[in-house]
C-alpha positions as CSV (number, residue, x, y, z in Angstrom):
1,X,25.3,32.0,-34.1
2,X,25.2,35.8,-33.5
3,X,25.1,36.8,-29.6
4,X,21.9,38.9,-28.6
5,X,22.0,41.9,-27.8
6,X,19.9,44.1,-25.5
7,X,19.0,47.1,-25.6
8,X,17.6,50.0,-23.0
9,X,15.4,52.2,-23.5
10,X,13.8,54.9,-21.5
11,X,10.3,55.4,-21.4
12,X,8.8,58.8,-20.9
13,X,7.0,59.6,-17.8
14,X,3.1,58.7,-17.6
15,X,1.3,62.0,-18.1
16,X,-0.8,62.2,-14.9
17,X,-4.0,59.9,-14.7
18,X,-7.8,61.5,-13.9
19,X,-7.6,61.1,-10.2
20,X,-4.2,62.8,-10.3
21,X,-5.2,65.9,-12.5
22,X,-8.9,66.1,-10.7
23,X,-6.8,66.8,-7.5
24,X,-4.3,69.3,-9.2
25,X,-7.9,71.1,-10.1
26,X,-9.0,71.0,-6.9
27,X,-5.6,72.4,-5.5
28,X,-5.0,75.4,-8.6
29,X,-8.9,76.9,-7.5
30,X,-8.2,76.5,-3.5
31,X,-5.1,78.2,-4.3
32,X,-6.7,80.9,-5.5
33,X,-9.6,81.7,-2.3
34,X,-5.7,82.1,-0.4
35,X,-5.0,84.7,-2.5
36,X,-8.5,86.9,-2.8
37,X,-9.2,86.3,1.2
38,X,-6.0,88.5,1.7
39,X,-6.4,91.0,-1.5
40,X,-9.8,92.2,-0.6
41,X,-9.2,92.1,3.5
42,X,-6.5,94.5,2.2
43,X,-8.0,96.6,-0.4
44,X,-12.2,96.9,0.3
45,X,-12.3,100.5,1.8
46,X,-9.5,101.6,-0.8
47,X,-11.8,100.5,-3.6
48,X,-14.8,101.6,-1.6
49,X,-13.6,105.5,-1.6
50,X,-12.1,105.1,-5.3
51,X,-15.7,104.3,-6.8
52,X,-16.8,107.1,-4.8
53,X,-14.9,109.7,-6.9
54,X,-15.8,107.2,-10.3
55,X,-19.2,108.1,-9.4
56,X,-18.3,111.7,-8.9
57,X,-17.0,111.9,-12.2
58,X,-19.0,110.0,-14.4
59,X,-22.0,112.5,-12.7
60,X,-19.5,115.5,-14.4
61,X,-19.7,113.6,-17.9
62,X,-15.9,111.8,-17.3
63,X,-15.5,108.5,-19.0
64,X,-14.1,105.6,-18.4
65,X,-10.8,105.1,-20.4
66,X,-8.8,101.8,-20.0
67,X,-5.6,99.7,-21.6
68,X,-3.0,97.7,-21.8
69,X,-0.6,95.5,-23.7
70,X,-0.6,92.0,-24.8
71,X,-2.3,89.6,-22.2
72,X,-3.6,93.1,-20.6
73,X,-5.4,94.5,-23.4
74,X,-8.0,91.9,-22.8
75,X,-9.0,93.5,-19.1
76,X,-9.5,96.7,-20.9
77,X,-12.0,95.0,-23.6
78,X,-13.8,93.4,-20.9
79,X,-14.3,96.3,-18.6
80,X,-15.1,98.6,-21.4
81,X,-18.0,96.3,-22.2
82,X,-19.2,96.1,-18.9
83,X,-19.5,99.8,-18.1
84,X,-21.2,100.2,-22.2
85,X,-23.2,97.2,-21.9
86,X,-24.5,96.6,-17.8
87,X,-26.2,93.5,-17.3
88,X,-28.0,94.5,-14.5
89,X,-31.6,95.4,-15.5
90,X,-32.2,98.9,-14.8
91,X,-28.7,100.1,-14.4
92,X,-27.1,102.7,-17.0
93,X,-24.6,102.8,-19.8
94,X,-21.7,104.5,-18.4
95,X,-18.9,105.8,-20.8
96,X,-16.0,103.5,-21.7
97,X,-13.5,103.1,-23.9
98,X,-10.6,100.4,-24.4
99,X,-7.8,102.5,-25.8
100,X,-5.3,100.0,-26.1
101,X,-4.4,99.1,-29.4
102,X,-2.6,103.6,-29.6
103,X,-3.0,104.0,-25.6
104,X,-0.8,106.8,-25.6
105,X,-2.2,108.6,-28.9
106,X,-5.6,108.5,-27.7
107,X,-4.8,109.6,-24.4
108,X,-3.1,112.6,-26.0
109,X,-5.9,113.8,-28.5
110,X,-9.0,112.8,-25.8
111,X,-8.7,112.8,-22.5
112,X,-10.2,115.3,-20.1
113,X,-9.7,116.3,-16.6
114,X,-12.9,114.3,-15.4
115,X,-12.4,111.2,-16.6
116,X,-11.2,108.0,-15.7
117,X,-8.1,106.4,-16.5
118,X,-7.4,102.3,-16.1
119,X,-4.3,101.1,-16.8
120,X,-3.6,97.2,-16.9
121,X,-0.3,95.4,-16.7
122,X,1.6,92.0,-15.7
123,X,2.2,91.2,-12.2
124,X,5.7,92.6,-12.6
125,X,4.0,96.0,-14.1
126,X,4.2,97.9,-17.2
127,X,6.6,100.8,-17.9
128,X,5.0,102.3,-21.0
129,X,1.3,102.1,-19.3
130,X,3.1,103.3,-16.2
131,X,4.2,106.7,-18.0
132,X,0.8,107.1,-19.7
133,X,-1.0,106.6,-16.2
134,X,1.4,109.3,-15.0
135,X,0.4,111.3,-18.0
136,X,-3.3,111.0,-17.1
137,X,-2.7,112.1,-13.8
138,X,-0.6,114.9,-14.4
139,X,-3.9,116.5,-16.8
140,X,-6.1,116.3,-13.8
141,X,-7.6,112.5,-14.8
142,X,-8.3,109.5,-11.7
143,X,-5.9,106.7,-12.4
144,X,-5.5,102.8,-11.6
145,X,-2.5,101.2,-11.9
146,X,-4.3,97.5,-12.1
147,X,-1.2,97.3,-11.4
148,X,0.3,99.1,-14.7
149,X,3.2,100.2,-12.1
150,X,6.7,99.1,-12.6
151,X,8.0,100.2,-9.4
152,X,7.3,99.3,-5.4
153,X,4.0,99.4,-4.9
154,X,1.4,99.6,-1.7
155,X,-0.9,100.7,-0.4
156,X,-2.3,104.2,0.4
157,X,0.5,106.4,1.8
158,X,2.8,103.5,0.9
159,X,5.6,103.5,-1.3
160,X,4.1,104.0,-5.0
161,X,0.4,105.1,-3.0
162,X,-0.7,108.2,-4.0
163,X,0.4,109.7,-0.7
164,X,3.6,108.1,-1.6
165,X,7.3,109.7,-3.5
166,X,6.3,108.6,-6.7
167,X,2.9,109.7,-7.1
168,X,2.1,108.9,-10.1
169,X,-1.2,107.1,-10.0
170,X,-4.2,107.7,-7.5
171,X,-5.0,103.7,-7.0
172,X,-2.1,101.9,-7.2
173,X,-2.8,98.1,-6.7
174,X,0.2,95.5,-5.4
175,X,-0.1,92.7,-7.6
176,X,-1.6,89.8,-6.0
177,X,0.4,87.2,-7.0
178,X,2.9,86.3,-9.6
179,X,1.0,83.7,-11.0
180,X,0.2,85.8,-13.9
181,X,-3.6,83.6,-14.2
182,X,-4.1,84.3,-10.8
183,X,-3.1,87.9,-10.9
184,X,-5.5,88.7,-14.1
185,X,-8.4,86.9,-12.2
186,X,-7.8,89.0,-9.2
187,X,-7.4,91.6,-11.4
188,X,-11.2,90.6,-13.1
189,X,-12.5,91.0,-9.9
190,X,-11.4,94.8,-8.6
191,X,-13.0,96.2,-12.0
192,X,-16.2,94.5,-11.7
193,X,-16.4,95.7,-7.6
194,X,-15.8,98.7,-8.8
195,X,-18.4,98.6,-12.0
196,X,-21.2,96.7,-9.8
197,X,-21.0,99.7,-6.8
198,X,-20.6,102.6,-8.9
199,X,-24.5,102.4,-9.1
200,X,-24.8,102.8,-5.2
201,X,-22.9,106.0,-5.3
202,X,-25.5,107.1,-8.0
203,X,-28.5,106.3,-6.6
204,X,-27.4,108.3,-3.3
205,X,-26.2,111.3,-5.3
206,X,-27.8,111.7,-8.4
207,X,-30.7,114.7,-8.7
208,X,-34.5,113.4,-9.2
209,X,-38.0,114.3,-9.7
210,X,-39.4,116.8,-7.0
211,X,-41.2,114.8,-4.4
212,X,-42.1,117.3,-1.8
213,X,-43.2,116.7,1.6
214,X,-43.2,112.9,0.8
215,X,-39.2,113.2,0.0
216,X,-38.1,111.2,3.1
217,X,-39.6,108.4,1.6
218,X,-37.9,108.8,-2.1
219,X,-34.4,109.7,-0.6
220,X,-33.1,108.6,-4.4
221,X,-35.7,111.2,-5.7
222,X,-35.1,114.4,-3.9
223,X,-33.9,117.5,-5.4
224,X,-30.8,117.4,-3.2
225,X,-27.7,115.4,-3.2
226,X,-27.3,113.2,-0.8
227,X,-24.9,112.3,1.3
228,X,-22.7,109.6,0.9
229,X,-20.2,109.4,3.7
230,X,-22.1,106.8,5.3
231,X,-22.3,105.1,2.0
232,X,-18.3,104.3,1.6
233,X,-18.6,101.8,4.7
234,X,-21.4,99.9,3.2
235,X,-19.9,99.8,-0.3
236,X,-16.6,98.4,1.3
237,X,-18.2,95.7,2.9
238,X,-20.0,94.6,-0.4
239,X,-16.7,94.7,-1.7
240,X,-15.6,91.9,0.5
241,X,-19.0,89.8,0.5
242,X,-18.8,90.0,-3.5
243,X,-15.1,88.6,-3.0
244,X,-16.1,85.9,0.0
245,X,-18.7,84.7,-3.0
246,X,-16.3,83.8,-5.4
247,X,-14.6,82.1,-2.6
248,X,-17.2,80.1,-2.1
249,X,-18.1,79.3,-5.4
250,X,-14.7,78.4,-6.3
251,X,-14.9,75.9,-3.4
252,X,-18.0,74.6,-4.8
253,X,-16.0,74.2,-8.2
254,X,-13.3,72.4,-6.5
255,X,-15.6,70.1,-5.2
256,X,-17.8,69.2,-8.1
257,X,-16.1,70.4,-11.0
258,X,-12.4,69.2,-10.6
259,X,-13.0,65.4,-12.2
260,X,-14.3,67.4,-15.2
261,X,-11.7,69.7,-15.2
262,X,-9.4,66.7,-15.3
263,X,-11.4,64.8,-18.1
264,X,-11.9,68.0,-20.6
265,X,-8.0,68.5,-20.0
266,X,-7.4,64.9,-21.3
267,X,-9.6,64.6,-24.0
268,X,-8.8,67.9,-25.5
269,X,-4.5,66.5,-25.2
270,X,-5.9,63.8,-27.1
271,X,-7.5,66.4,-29.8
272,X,-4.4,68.7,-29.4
273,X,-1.8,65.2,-30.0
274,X,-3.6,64.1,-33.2
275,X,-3.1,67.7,-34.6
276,X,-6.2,69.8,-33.6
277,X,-6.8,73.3,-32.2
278,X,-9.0,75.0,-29.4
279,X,-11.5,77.2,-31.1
280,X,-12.2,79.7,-28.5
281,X,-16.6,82.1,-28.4
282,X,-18.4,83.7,-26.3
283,X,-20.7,87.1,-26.2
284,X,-19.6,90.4,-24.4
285,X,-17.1,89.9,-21.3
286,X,-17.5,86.3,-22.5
287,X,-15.8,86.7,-25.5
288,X,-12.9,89.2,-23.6
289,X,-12.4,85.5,-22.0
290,X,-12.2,83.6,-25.1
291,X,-9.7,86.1,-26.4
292,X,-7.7,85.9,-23.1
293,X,-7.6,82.2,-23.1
294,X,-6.4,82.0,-26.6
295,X,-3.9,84.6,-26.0
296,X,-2.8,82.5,-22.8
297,X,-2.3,79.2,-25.3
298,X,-0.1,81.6,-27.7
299,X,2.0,83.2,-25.2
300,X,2.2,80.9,-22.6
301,X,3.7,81.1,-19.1
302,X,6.9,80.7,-18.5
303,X,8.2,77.1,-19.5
304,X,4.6,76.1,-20.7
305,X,4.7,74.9,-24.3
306,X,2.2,77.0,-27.0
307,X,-1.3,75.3,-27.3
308,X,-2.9,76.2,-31.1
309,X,-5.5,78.4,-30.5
310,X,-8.3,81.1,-32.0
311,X,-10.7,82.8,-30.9
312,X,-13.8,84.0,-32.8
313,X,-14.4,86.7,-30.8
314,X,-11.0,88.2,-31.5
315,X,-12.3,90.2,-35.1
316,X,-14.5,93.3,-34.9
317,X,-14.6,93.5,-38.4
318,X,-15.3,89.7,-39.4
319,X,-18.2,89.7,-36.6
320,X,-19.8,93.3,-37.8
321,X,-19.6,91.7,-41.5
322,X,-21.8,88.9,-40.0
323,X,-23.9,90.0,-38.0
324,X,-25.1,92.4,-40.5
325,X,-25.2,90.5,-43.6
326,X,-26.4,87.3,-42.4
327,X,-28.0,87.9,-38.6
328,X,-25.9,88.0,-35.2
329,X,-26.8,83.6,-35.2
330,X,-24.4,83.1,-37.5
331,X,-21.1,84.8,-35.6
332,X,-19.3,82.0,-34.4
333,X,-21.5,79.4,-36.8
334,X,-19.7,80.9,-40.1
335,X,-16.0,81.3,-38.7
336,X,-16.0,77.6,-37.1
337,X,-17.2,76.1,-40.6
338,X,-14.3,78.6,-42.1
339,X,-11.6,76.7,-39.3
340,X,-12.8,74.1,-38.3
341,X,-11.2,70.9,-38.5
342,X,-11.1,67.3,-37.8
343,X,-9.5,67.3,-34.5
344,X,-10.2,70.4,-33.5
345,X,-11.9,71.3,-30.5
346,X,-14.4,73.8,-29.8
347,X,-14.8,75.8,-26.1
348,X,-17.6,77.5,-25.8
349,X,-18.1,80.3,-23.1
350,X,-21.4,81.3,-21.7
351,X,-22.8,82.6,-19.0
352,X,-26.6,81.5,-19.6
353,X,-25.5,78.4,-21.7
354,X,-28.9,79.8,-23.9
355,X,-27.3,82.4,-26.6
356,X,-28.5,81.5,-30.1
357,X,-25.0,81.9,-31.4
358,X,-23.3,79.9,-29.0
359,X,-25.8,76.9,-29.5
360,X,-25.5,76.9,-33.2
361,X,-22.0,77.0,-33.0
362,X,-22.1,74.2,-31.1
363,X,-24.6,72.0,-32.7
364,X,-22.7,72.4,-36.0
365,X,-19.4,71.2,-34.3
366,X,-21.2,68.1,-32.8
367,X,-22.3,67.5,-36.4
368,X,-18.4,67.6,-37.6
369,X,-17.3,65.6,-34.5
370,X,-15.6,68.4,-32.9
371,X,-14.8,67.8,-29.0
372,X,-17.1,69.6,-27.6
373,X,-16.2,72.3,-23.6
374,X,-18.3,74.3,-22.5
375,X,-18.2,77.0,-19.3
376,X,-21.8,77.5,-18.4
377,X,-23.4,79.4,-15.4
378,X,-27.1,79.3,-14.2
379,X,-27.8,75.4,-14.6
380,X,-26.4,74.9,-17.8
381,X,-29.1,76.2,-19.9
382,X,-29.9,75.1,-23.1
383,X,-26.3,73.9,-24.1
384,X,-26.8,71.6,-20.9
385,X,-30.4,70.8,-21.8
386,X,-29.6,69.6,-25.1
387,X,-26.3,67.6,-24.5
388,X,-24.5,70.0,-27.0
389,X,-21.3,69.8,-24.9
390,X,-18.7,66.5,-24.3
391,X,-17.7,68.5,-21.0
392,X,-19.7,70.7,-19.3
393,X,-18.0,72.7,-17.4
394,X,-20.6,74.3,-14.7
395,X,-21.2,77.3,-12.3
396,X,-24.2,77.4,-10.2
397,X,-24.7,80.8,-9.9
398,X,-27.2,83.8,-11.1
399,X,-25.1,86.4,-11.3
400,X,-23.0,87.4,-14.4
401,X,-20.0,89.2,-12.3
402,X,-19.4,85.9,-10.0
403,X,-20.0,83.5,-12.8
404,X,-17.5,85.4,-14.9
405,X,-14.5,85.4,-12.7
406,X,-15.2,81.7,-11.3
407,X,-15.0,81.2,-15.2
408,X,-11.6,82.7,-15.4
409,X,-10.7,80.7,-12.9
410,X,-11.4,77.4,-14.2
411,X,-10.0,78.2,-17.9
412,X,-6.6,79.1,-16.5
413,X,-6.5,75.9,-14.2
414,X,-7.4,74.3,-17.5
415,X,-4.5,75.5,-19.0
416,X,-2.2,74.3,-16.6
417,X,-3.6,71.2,-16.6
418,X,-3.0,70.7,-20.6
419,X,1.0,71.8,-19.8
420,X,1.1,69.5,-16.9
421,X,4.0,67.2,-18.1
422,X,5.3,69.9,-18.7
423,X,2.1,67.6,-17.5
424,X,4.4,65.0,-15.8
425,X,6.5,67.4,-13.8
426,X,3.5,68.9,-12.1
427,X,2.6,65.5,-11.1
């Protein structure tokens, strides 16, 4: 009779349940109020008397020229789209260019003394857009380091400061954190201050129609500039109420949207285990986000494993081709039938839930049984309306600016969510 044997084995660790990940949500978006309630205390009147001189300049014909590397480049897509494109009713296109993909060329053959010049980096900073912010500076240009500065950094008449030895920039921002999500999303949040109260300065400075006698009631209308030294304080403070907004919202999120959160990151592990792929749209500083997030699943963190992902804004050439041989419905439609497939799963970014490419997108994945996320502001819109998304993923709020970076914040706690054992360990 032959003896039994037994035999050990060791069973991995239990990825983390719902309740377990609904709390890590909760936790990564709280984390990240601790970290903008100290920024913008910091750095409101800094960025208050910085947009003064944007405004300055842009009134001399400067424009806005912005870049950065890798992860970065994304920042200068999405603030060269918001100055181009405002969504503010009323407001104007302001020059703007993303210069990344031949920073330094460009800078060489176009800049001028008036313009603008944003560079974009890594919390740990940037050597090569460090030298062409120094470059910029040195031909009479403004320059942000966001924070695109290698060295010590801090604050005006700090070390790095452009009162300080190395004077190379004229904003020079410490990087928030070194959680590189948290730092772009802080990041997010200075360029759209700065893009939302440009339009103050204007309105104070800018010359109008004649309005004679009656001018004290049309102080935007006179034939004189005004003055804005009073103006700075004001702008500074709503700097700092824009930034206690996203802190509440992102409390909001933590509260209603963190069980979500935790089931969109298991079913799309599921999607991801069985072979499947995110397949990343959105429209204008939406789609900078969908390129962002893919590039965050290709280049991942430190220690976090790759996550397959594309995103459909990434191609200017594929979505031109589209959009003008078949109509601007068909943008994402005709690439997710080109990628699609079986357990792939598609992530839809908007911040009206209503676009007509984004809901055709997604009503063609439901129909090949796609997983269906999508980040939504307003109440969901349409997308929400119709039940075109597994996972809604939503932000109560009017406004694109605060929607946008709430959004930001919820795709990166996403992420590290999916690599959370690399999901175990953060349990």
């Amino acid at each position: 009779m032959q003896a039994m044997t037994t035999t050990t084995t060791t069973t991995p660790a239990a990825a983390p349940g719902s309740a377990t990940l609904a709390a890590l949500a909760a936790a990564g978006l709280l984390e990240r109020n601790r970290v903008s309630a100290a920024l913008f205390q910091g750095e409101h009147e800094r960025l208050a008397v910085a947009c003064r001189e944007m405004a300055e300049r842009f009134s001399r014909g400067g424009r806005l020229l912005a870049f950065g590397r890798g992860h970065s480049a994304t920042d200068a897509q999405h603030v060269s789209v918001e100055f181009v494109h405002p969504v503010i009713v009323g407001k104007r296109a302001l020059p703007a260019l993303d210069l990344s993909p031949m920073f330094r060329g460009w800078l060489s053959s176009l800049l001028r003394p008036e313009d603008m010049v944003m560079g974009f980096g890594p919390p740990a900073g940037d050597p090569e857009v460090a030298e062409a912010l120094a470059f910029a500076r040195s031909r009479g240009a403004q320059t942000f380091a966001l924070p695109g500065d290698p060295g010590p950094r801090g604050g005006a008449g700090g070390p790095g400061g452009p009162d300080g030895p190395r004077g190379a920039t004229d904003y020079v921002l410490a990087s928030p954190s070194r959680d590189p999500y948290i730092h772009q999303e802080m990041i997010e949040i200075v360029y759209h201050t700065l893009w939302e109260t440009v339009h103050v300065f204007f309105e104070h400075r800018e010359l109008g129609h004649e309005v004679g006698q009656s001018g004290f009631l049309y102080p935007y209308l006179g034939q004189r500039k005004q003055d804005t030294s009073g103006v700075v304080a004001e702008v500074a403070a709503s700097i700092l109420m824009k930034a206690r907004d996203d802190e509440r919202l992102r409390a909001e999120a933590a509260a209603s949207q963190a069980e979500p959160m935790a089931r969109a990151a298991m079913a799309i592990r599921e999607r991801l285990a069985a072979g499947g792929k995110l397949i990343l749209f959105g429209n204008g500083g939406s789609a900078t986000d969908a390129n962002d997030w893919a590039l965050d699943c290709a280049s991942p963190r430190q220690g976090a494993r790759p996550i397959p992902a594309v995103s459909l804004a990434m191609e200017p050439a594929i979505l031109s081709a589209l959009a003008n041989d078949i109509g601007p419905e068909a943008i994402f439609l005709r690439q997710l039938i080109a990628h699609a497939g079986p357990h792939d799963v598609a992530v839809a970014i908007s911040t009206s839930g209503g676009s007509a490419n984004i809901l055709a997108a997604l009503v063609e994945a439901r129909r090949r049984g796609l997983l269906t996320v999508a980040l939504l502001g307003y109440d969901g819109g349409e997308t929400l309306r119709r039940g075109l998304a597994d996972v809604p993923l939503v932000v109560p709020c009017d406004y694109v600016p605060r929607i946008q970076e709430i959004q930001a914040s919820i795709y990166h706690v996403l992420l590290d969510l999916l690599g959370a054992d690399d999901l175990g360990r953060a349990a």
